[in-house]
MDTraj code that builds the backbone (N, CA, C; nanometers):
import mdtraj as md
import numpy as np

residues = "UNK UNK UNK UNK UNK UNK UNK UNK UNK UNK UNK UNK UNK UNK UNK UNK UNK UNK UNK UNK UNK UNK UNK UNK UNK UNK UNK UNK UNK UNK UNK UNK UNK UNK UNK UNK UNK UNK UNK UNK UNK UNK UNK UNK UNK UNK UNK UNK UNK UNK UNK UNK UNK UNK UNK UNK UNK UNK UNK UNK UNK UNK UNK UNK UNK UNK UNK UNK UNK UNK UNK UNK UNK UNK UNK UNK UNK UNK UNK UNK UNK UNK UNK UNK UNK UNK UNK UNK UNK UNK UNK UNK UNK UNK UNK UNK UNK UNK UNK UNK UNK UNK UNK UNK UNK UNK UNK UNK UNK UNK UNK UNK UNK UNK UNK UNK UNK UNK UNK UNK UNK UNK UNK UNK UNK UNK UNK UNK UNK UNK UNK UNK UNK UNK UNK UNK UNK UNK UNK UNK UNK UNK UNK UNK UNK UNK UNK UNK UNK UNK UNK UNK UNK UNK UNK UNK UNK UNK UNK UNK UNK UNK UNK UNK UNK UNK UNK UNK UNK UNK UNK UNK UNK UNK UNK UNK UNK UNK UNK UNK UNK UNK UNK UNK UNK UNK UNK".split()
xyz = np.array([
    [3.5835, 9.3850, 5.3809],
    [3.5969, 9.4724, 5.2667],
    [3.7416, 9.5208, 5.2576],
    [3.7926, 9.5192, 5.1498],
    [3.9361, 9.5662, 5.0987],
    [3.9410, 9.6696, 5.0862],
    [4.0887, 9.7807, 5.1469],
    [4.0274, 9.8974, 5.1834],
    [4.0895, 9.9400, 4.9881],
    [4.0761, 10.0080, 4.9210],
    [4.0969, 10.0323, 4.8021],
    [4.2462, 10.0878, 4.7324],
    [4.3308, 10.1151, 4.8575],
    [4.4640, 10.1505, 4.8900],
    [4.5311, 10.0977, 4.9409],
    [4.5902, 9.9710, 4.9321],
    [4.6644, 9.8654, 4.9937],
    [4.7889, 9.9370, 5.0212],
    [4.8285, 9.9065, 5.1447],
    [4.9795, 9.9282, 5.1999],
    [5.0986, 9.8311, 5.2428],
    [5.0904, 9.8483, 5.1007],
    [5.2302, 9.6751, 5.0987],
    [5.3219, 9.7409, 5.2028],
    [5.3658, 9.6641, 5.2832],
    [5.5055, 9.6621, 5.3659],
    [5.6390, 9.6628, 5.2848],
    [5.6301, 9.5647, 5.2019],
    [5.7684, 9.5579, 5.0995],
    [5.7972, 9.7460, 5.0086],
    [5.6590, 9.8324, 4.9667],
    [5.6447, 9.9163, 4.9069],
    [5.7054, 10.0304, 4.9707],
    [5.6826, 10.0216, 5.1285],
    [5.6756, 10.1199, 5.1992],
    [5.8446, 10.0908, 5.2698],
    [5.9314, 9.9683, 5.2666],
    [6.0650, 9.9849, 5.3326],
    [6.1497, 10.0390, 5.1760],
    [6.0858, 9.9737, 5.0913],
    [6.1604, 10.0566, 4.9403],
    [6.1708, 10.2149, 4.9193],
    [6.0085, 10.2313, 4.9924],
    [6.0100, 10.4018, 5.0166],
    [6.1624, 10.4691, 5.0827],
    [6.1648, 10.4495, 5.1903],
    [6.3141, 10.4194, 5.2995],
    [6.4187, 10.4226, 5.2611],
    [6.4481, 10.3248, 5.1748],
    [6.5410, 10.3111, 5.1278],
    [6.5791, 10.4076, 4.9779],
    [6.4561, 10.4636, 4.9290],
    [6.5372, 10.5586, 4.8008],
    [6.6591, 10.6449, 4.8327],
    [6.6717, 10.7310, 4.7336],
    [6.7950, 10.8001, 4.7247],
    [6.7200, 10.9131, 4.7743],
    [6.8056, 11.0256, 4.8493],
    [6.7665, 11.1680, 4.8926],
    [6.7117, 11.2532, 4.7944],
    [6.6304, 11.3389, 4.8583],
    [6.5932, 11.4146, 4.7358],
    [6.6525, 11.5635, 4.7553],
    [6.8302, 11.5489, 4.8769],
    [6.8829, 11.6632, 4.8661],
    [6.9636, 11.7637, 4.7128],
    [6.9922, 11.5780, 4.6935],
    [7.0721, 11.6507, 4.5142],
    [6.9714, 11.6914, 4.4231],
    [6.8247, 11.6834, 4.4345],
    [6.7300, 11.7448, 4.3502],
    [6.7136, 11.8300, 4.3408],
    [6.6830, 11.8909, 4.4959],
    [6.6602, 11.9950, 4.5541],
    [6.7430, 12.1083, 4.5131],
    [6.8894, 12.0448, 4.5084],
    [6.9895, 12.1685, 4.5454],
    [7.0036, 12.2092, 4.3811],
    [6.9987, 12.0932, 4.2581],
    [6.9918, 12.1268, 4.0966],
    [6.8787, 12.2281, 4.0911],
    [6.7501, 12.1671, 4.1769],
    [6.6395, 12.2954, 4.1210],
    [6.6552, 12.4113, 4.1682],
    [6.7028, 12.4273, 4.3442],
    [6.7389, 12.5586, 4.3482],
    [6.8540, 12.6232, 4.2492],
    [6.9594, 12.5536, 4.2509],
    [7.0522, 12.5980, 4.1458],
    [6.9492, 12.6515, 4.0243],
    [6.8746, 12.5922, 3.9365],
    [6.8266, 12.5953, 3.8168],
    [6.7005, 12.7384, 3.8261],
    [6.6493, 12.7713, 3.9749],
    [6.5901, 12.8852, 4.0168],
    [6.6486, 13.0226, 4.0219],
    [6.7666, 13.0202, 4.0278],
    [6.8758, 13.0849, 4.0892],
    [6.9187, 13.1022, 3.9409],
    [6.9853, 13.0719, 3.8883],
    [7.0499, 13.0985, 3.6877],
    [6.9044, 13.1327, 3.6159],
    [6.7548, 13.0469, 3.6257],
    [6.6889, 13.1359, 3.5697],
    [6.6190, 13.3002, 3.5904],
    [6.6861, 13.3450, 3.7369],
    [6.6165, 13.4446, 3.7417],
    [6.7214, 13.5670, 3.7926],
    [6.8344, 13.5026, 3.7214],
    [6.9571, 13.6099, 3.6882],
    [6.9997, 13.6446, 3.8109],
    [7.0170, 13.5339, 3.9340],
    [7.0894, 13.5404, 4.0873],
    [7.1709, 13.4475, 4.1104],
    [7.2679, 13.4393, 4.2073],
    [7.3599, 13.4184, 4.1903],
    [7.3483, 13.2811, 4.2991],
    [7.3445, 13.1628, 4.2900],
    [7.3678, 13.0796, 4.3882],
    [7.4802, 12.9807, 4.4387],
    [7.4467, 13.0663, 4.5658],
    [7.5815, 13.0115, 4.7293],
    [7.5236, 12.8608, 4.7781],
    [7.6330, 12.8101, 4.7915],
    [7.6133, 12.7080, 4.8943],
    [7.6930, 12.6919, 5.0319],
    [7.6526, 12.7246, 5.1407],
    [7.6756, 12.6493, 5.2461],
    [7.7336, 12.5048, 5.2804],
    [7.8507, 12.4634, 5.3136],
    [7.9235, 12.3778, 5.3327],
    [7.9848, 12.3341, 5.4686],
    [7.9310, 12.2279, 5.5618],
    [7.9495, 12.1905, 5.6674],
    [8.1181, 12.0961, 5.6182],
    [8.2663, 12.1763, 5.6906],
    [8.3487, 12.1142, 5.5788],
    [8.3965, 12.0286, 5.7328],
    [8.4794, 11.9108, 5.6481],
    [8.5219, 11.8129, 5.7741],
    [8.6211, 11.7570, 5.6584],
    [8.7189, 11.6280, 5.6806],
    [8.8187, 11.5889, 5.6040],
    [8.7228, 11.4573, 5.4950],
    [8.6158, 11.4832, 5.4554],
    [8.5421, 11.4451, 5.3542],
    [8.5195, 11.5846, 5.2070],
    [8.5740, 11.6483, 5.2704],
    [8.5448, 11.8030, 5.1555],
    [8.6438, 11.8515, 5.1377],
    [8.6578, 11.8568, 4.9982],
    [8.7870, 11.9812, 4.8980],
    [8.7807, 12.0789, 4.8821],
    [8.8381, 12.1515, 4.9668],
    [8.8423, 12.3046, 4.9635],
    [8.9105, 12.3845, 5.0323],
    [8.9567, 12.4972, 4.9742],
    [9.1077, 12.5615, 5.0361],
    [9.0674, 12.5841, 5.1880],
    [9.1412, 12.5616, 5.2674],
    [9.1035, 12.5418, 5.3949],
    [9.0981, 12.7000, 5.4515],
    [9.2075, 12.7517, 5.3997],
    [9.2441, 12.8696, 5.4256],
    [9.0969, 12.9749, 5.4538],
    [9.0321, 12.9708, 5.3349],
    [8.8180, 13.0511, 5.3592],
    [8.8000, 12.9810, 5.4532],
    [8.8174, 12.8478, 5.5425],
    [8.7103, 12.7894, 5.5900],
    [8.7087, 12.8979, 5.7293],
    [8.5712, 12.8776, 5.7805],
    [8.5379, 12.9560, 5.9156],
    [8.4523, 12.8683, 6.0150],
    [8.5311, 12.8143, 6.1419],
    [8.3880, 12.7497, 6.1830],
    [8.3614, 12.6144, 6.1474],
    [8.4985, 12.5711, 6.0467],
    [8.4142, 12.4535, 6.0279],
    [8.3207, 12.4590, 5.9030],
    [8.3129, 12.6146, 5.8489],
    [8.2107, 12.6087, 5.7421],
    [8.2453, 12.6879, 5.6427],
    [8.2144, 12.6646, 5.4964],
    [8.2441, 12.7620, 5.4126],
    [8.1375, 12.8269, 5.3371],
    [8.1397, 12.8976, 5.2655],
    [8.0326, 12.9309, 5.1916],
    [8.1093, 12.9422, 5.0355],
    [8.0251, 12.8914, 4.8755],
    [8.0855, 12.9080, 4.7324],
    [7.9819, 12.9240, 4.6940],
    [8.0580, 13.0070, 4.5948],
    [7.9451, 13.0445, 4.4466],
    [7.9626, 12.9644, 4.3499],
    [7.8554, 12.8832, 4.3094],
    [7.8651, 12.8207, 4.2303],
    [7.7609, 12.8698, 4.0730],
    [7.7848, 12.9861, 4.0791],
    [7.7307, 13.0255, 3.9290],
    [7.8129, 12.9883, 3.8398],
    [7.7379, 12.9738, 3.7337],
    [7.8201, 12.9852, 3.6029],
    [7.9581, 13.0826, 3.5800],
    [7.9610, 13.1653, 3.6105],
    [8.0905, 13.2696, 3.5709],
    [8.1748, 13.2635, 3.7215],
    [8.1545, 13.1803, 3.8202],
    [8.2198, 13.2191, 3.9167],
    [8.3443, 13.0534, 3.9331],
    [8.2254, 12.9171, 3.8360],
    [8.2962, 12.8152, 3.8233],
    [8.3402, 12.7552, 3.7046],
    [8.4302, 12.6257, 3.6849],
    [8.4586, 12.5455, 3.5251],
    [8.3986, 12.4134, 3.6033],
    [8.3325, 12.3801, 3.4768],
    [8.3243, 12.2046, 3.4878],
    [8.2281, 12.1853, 3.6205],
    [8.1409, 12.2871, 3.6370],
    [8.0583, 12.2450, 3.7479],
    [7.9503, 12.0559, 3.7122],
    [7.9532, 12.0012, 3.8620],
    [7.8685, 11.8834, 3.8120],
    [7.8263, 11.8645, 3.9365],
    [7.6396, 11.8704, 3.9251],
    [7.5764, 11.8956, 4.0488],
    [7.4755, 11.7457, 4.0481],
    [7.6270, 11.6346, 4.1053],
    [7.5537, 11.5026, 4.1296],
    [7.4761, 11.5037, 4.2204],
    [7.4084, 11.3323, 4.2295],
    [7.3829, 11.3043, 4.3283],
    [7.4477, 11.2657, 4.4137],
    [7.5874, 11.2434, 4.4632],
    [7.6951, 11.2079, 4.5322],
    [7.7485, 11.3310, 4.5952],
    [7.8260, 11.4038, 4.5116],
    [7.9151, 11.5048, 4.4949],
    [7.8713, 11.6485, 4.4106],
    [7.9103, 11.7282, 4.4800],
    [7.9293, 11.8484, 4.3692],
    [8.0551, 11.8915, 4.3360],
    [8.1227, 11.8860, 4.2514],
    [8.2222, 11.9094, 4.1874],
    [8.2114, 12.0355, 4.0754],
    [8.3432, 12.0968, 4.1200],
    [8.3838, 12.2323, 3.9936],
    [8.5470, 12.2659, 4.0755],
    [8.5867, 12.3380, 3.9025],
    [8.6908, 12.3953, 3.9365],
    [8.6570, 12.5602, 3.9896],
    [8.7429, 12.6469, 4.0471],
    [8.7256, 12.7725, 4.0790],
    [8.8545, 12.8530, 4.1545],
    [8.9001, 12.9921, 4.0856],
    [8.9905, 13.0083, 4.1366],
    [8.9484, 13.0907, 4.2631],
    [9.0505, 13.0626, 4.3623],
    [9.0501, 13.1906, 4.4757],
    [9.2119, 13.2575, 4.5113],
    [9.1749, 13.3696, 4.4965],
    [9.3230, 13.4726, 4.4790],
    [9.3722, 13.4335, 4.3726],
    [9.3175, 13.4193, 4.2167],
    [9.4019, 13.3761, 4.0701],
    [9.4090, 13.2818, 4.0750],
    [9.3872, 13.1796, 4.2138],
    [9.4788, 13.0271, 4.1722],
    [9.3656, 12.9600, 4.1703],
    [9.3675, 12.8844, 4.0556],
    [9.2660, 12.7291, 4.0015],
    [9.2473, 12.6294, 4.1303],
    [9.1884, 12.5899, 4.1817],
    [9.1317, 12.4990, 4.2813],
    [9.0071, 12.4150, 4.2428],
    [9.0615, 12.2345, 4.2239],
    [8.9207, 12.2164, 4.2474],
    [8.8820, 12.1411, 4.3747],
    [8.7287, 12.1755, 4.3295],
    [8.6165, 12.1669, 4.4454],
    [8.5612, 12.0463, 4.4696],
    [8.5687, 11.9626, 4.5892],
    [8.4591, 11.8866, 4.5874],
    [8.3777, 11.8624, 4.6973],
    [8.2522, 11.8964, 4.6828],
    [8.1738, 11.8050, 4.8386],
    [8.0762, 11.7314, 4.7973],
    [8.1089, 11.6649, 4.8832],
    [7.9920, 11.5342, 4.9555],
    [7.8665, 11.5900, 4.9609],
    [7.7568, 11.5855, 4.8803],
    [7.5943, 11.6018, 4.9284],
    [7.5677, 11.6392, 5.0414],
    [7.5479, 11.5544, 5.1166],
    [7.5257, 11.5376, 5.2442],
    [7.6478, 11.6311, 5.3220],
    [7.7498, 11.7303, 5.3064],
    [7.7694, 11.8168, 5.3870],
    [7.7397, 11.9702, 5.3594],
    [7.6615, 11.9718, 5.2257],
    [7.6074, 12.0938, 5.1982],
    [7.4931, 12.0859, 5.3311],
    [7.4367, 12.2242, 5.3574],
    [7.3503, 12.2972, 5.4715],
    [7.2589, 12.3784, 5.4079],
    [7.3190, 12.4381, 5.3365],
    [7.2277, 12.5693, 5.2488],
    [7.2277, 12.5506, 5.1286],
    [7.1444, 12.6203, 5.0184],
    [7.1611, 12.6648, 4.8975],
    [7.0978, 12.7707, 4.8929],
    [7.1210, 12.8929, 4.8617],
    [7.0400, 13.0350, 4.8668],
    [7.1373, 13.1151, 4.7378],
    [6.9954, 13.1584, 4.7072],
    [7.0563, 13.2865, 4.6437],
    [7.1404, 13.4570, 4.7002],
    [7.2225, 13.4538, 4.6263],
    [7.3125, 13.5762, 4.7179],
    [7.2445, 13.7319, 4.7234],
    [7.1809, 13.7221, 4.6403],
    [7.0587, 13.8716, 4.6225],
    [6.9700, 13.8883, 4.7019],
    [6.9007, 13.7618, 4.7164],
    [6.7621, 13.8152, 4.7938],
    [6.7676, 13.7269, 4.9333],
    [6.8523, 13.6382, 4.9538],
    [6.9117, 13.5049, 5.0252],
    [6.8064, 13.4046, 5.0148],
    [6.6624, 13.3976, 4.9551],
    [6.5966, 13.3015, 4.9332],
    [6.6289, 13.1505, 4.9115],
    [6.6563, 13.0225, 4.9438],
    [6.6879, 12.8991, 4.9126],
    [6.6162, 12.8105, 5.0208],
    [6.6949, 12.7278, 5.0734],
    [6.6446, 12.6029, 5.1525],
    [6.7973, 12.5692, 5.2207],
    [6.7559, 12.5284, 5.3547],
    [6.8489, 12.4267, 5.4383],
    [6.8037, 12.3464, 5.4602],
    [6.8938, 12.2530, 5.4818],
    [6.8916, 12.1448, 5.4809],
    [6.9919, 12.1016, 5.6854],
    [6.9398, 11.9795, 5.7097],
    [6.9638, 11.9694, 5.8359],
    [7.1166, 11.8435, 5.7326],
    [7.2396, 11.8907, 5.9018],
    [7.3678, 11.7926, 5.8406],
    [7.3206, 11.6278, 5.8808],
    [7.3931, 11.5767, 5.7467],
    [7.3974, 11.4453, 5.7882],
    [7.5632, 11.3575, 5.7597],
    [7.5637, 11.2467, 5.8474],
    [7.7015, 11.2096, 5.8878],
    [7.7679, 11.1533, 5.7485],
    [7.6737, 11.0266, 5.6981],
    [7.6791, 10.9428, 5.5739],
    [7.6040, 11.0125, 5.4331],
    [7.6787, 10.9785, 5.3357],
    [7.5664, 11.0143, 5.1924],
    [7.4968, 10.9142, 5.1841],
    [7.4760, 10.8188, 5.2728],
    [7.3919, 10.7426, 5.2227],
    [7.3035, 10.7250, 5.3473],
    [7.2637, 10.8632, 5.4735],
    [7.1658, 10.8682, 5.5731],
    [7.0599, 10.8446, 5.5012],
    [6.9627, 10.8613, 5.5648],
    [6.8022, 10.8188, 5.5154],
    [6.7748, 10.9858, 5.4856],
    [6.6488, 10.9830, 5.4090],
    [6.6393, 11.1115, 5.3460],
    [6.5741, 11.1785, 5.4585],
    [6.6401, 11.3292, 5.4247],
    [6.6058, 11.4341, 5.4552],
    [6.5178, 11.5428, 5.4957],
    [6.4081, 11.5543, 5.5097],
    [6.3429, 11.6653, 5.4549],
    [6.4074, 11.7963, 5.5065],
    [6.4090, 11.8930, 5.3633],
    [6.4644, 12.0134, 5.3899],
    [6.3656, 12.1226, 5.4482],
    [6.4355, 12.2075, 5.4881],
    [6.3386, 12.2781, 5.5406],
    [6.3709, 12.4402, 5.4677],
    [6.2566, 12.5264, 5.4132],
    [6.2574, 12.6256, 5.3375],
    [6.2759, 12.7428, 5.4185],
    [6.4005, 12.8292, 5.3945],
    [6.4279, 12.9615, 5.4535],
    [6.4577, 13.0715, 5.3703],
    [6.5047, 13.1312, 5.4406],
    [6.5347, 13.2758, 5.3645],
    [6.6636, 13.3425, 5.4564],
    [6.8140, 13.3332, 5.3702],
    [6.9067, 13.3399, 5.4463],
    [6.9212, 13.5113, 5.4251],
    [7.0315, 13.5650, 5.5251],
    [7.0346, 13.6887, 5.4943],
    [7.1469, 13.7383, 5.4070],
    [7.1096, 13.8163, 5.3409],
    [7.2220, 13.8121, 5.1842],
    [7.3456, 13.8975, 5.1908],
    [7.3779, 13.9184, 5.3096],
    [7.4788, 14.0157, 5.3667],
    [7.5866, 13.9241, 5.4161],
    [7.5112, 13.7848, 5.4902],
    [7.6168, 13.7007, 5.5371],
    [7.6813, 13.5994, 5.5313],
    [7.7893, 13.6249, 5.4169],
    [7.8146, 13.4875, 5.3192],
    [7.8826, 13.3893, 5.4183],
    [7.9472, 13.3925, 5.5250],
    [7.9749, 13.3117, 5.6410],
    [7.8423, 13.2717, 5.7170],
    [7.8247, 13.1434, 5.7655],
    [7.7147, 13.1317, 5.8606],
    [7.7287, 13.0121, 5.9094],
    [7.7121, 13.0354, 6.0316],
    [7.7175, 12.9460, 6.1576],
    [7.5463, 12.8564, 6.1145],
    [7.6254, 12.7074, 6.1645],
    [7.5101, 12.5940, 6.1525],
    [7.4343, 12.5736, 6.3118],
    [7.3656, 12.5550, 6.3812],
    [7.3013, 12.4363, 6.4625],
    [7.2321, 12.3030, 6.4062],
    [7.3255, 12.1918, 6.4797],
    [7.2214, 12.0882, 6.4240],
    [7.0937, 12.1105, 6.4860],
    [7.0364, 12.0340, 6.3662],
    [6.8745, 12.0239, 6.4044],
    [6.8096, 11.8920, 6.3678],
    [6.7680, 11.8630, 6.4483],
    [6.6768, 11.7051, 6.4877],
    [6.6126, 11.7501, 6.2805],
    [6.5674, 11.6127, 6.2598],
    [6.4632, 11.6396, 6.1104],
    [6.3216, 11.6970, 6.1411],
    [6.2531, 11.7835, 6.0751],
    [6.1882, 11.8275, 6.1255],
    [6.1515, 11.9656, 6.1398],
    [6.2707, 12.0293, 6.2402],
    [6.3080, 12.1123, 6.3318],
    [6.3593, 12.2366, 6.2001],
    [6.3068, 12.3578, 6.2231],
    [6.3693, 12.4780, 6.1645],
    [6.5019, 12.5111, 6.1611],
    [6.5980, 12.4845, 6.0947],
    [6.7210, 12.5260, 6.0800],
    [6.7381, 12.6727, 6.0294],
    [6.8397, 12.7775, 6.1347],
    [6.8105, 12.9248, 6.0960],
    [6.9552, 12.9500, 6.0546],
    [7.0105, 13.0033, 5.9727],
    [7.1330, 13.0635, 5.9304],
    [7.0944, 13.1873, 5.9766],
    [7.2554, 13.1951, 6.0518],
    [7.2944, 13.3096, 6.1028],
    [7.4149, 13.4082, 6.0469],
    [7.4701, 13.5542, 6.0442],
    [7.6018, 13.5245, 6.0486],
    [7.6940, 13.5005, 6.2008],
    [7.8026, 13.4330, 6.0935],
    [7.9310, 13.3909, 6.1952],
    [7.9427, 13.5270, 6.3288],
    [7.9886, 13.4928, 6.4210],
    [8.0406, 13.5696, 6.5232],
    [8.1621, 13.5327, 6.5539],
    [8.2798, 13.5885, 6.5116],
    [8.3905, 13.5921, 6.4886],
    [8.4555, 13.5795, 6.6443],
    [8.4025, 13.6071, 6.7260],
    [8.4484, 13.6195, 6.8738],
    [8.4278, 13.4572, 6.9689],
    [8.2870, 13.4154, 6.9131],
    [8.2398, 13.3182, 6.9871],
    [8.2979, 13.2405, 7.0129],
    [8.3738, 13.1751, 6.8991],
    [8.4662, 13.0226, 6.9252],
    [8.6061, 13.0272, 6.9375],
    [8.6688, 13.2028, 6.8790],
    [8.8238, 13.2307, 6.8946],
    [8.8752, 13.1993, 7.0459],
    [8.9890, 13.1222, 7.0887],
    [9.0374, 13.1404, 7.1666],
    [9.1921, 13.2387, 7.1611],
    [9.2195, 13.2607, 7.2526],
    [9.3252, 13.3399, 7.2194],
    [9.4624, 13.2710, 7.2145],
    [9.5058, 13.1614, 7.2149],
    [9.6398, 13.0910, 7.1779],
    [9.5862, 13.0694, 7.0791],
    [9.5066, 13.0540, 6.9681],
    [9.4846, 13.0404, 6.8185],
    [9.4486, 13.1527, 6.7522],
    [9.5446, 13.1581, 6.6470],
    [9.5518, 13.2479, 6.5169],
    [9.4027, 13.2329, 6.4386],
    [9.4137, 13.3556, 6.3847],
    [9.2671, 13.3667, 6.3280],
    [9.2933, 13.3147, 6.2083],
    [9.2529, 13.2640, 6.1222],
    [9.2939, 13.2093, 5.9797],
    [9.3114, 13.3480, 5.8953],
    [9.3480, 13.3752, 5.7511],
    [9.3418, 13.4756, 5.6906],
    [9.2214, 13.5018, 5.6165],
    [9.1865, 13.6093, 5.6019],
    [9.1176, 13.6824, 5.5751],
    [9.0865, 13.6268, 5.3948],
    [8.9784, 13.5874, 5.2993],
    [9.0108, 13.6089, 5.1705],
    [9.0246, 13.7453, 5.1365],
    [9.0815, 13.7544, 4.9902],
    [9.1302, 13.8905, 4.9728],
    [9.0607, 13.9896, 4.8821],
    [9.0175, 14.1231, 4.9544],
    [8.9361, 14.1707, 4.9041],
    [8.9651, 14.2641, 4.8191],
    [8.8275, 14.2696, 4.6997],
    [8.8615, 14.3682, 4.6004],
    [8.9234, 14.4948, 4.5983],
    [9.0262, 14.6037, 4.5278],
    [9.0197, 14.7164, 4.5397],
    [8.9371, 14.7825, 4.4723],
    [8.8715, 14.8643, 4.6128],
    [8.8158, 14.9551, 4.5348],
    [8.8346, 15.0568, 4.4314],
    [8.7435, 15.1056, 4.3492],
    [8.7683, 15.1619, 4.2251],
    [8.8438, 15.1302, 4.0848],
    [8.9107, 15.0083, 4.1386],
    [8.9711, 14.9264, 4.0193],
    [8.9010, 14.8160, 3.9360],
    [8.8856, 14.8381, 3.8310],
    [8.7943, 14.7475, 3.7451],
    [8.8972, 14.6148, 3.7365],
    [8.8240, 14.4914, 3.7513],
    [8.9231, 14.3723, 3.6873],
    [8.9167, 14.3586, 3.5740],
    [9.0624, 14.3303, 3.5589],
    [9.0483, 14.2544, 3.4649],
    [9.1288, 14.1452, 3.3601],
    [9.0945, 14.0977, 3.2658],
    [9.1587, 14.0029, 3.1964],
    [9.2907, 13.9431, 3.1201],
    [9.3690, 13.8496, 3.1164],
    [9.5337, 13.8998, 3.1147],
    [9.5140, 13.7553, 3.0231],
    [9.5450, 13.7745, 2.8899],
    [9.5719, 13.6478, 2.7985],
    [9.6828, 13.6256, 2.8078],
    [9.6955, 13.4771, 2.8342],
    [9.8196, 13.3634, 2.8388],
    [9.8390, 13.2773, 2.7610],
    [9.9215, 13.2975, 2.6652],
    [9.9522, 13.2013, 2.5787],
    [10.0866, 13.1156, 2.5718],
])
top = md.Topology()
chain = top.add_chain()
for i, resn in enumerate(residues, 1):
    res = top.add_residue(resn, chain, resSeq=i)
    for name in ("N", "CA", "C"):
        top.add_atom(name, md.element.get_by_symbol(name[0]), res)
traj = md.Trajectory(xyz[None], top)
């Protein structure tokens, strides 16, 4: 008797071989995040595959906002995420590799998903795993994690990896208080 659910072999290495379903993931959280008026961060495992002022990086890692009012020309491929964005006034653009994003969370409530790192954009897929980051700590230290395995965002500990013949990188630069920003037309 034929069991009524055949399991082609050819069906099941095609399975394998699709595309990740991290760039889905990270559009719908994005698309969760703009519909419910929060602001969504991504987590960035950065290495010399990623564009971005080196100067924020911490650890090896950065964290961006990629809302609407915080970027230009955002484009949330399946490859790459790309946008422009300034830091300290100056225009910078952005790019990473899929596959070195870690997080996507919202900055309000830190609700999103991590994701475990992978080496290639073209590793075998993923499964992410659903957390709840804490919304205080826009820096955060990664552990790899086998697939599977709970990946926990932490914040950074600024002490752990400093040695003392190395300079601390600079600081980004923070708002003054009580001063409203604001807008300066250039023509």
């Amino acid at each position: 008797m034929l069991c009524r659910f055949e399991c082609n072999v050819a069906d099941f290495m095609n399975a394998l071989d699709s595309t990740s379903t991290r760039p889905y993931l990270i559009r719908a959280l994005y698309d969760w995040c703009t519909d419910n008026g929060l602001t969504p961060y991504v987590a960035v495992a950065v290495d010399e595959t990623v564009q971005v002022p080196r100067e924020y990086v911490k650890n090896n890692e950065i964290v961006l906002n990629i809302s609407f009012d915080a970027t230009s020309s955002l484009k949330l491929g399946n490859d790459f995420i790309e946008f422009k964005a300034r830091f300290a006034g100056s225009a910078r653009e952005i790019m990473v590799p899929i596959g070195r994003v870690i997080a996507i969370y919202a900055r309000e409530n830190g609700q999103g998903m991590a994701f475990p790192l992978t080496d290639t954009p073209s590793a075998a897929p993923q499964s992410p795993v659903e957390t709840e980051v804490e919304p205080a700590a826009p820096v955060v230290e990664h552990a790899p994690a086998a697939e599977g395995k709970i990946v926990q965002l932490v914040p950074a500990n600024n002490n752990s990896s400093a040695r003392d013949d190395d300079p601390e990188p600079p600081e980004p630069p923070k708002p003054q208080q009580g001063k409203r920003p604001s807008l300066k037309r250039v023509k």
